[in-house]
N, C-alpha and C positions, 0 to 999 in steps of 0.2 A: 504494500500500500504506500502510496505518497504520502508527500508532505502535506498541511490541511494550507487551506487560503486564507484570508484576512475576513471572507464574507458572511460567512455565515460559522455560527459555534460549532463546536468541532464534533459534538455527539450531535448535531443534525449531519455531519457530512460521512460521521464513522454510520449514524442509523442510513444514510443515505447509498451506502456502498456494501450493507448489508443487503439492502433493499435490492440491488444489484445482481447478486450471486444467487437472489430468491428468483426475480425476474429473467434473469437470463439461464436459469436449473441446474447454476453451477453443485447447487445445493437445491433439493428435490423436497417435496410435503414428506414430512415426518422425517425428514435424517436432521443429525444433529448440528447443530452450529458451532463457529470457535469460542471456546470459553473467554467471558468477562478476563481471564488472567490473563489469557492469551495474547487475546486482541492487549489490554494495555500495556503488555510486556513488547510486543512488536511494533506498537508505535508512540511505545512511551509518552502515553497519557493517563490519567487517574482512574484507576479503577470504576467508580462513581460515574466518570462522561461513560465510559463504555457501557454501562445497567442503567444510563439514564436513554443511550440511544436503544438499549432492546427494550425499554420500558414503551420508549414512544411507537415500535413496532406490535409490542403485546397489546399496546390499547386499540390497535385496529384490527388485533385478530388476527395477525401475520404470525407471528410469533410466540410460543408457548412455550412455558419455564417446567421443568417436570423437577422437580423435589429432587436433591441431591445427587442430579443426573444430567441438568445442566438446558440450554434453551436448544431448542426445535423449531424447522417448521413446520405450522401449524397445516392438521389439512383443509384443505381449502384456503390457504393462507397464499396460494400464488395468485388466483381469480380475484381474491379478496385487496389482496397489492395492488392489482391492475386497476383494476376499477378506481383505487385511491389514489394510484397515480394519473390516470387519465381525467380523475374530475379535477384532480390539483392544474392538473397543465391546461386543462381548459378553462379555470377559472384563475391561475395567476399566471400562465407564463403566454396562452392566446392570445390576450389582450393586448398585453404588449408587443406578441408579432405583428398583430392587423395594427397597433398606432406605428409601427416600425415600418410597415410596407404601406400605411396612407402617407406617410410622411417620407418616403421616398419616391411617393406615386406611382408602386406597383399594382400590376392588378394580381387576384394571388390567382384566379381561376388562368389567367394568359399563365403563370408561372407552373401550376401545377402541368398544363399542356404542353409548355417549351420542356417540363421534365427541371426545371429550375435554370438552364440553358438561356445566356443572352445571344439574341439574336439580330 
């Protein structure tokens, strides 16, 4: 894992790159995840950001702690990500593409056809 950025807190970018290896099945519904000690011994941060980023994954049902056995993901926990991430991006980061592309007066339906291609 890299280095974190200035933008955003760092258990949003460690829950964000978990979220990652759920969505892309590097890591599959029900297998296990790297332990809280793990994660902050590898990127040397406090134990505490790393349980507060699977805290924010176990509140939407991604992710589930099993008692001395350490966190998981949950099943249905990949459906469950997707959805939360597609209404995230449609409701914080869409908006900002469509003022991005009135504001350079693209059209997006011409972009989605050119294939994003200037012509």
């Amino acid at each position: 894992m890299s280095q974190f950025n200035d933008s955003q807190p760092i258990f949003v970018q460690i829950g964000e790159r978990i979220a990652d290896m759920i969505l892309s099945k590097t890591t599959k519904e029900g297998e296990a995840l790297p332990s809280v000690r793990q994660i902050s011994a590898d990127l040397s941060v406090n134990p505490l950001t790393v349980t507060r980023a699977y805290q924010s994954l176990v509140d939407i049902g991604v992710v589930e702690s099993r008692r001395g056995m350490g966190m998981f993901v949950a099943e249905g926990g990949h459906q469950r990500l997707l959805a939360h991430e597609r209404q995230k991006f449609l409701t914080e980061e869409w908006p900002r593409v469509m003022a991005r592309l009135a504001a350079l007066d693209l059209d997006p339906t011409l972009l989605l056809k050119q294939g994003g291609k200037d012509e």
